[in-house]
C-alpha positions in Angstrom: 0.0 0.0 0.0 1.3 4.0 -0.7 1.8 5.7 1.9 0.2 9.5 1.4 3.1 12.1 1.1 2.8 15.7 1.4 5.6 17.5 -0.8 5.9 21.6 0.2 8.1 24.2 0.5 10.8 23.7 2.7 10.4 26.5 6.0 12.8 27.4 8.7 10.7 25.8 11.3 11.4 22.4 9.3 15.3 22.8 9.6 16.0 20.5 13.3 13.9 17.8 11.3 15.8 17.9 7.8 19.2 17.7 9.7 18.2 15.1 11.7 17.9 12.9 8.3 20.5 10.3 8.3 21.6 10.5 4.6 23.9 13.6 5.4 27.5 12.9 5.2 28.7 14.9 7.5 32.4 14.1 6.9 31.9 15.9 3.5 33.8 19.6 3.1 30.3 20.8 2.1 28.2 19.8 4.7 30.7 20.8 7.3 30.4 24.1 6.0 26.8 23.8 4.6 24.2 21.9 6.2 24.1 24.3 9.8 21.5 25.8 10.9 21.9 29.5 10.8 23.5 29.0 7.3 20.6 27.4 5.9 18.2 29.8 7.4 19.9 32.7 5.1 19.5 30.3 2.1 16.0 29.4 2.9 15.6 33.5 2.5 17.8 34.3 -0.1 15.5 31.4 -2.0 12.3 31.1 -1.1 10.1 28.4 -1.5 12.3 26.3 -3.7 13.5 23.7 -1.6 10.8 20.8 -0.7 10.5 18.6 2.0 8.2 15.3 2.3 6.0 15.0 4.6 4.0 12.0 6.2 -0.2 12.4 6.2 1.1 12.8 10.0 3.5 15.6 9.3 6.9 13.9 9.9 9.7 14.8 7.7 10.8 12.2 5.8 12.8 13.4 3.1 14.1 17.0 1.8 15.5 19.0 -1.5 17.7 21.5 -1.1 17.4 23.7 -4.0 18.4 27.5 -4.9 19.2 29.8 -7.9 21.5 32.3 -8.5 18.9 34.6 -10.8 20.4 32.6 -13.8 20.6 28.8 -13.3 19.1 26.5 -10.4 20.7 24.4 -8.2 19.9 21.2 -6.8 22.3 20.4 -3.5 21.1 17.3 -1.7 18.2 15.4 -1.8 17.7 12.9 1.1 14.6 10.4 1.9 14.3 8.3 4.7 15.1 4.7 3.8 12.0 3.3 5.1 10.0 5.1 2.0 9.7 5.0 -1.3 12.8 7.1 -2.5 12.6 7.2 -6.2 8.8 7.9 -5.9 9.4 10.7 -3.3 12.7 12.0 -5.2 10.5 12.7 -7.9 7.6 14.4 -6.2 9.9 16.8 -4.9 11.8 16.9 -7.8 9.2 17.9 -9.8 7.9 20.1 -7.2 11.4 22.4 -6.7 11.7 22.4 -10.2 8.2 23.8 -10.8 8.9 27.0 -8.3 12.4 27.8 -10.2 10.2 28.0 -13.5 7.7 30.3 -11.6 10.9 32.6 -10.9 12.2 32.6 -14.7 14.9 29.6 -14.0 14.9 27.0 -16.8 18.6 25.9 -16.3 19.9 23.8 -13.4 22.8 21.7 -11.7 22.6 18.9 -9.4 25.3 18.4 -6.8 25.0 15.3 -4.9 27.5 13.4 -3.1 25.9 10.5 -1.7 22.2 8.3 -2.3 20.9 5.9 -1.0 19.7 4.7 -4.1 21.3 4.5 -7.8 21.7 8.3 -8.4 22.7 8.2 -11.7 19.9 6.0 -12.6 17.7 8.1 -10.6 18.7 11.0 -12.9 18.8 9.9 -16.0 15.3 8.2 -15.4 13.7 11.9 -15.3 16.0 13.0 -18.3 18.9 14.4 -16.7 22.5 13.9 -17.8 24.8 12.7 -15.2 28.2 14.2 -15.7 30.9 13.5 -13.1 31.9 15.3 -10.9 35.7 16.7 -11.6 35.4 19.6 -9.7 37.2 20.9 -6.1 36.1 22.6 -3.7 38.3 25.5 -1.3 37.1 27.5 0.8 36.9 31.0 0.5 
């Protein structure tokens, strides 16, 4: 049987919930530096209502999308469900969903950057009709 998700913007009150999520690396140079709360609170602002979270009928968090823009191209930075759920079917609802409020704001190019799934990524992306390129890129911080 499905379980009924809710898919909606992600909001500040939401952000003790989304970092509780498991599916963080928290080794990782961005999520050191990333994934805290007072930094994501200024992102949340700086893009509103682009980033999703997935909610049960119940309102537990199970999953979240970070997304943003830069007024140009989107960005997709993480995007984490609880393993207990349907990932692929919950990726793509908030997939979808963060993608449909970048087109309301004028964004119809994006990157993702991911660095860990619980789930085939590439698969994942290619199965919406993305094109996974690898990642050759470094990081420093500035």
């Amino acid at each position: 049987m499905e379980v009924e998700i809710i898919i909606r913007a992600m909001e500040e009150l939401d952000l003790e919930h989304v970092l509780s999520l498991r599916n963080i690396d928290f080794n990782s140079v961005v999520a050191k530096n990333f994934y805290k709360k007072e930094v994501l609170v200024n992102y949340l602002k700086r893009n509103s209502k682009v980033s999703s979270v997935a909610c049960t009928f119940e309102g537990k968090i199970i999953g979240f999308l970070l997304c943003g823009h830069d007024g140009i191209r989107g960005f997709i930075y993480n995007i984490t469900v609880s393993n207990e759920y349907e990932i692929r079917r919950i990726s793509k609802m908030m997939v979808t969903r963060s993608l449909s409020e970048l087109k309301k704001v004028g964004i119809n190019t994006g990157f993702i950057f991911t660095e860990s799934s619980t789930f085939d990524l590439e698969e994942f992306w290619d199965s919406i009709g993305w094109t996974v390129i690898p990642d050759k890129t470094s990081q420093k911080n500035i």
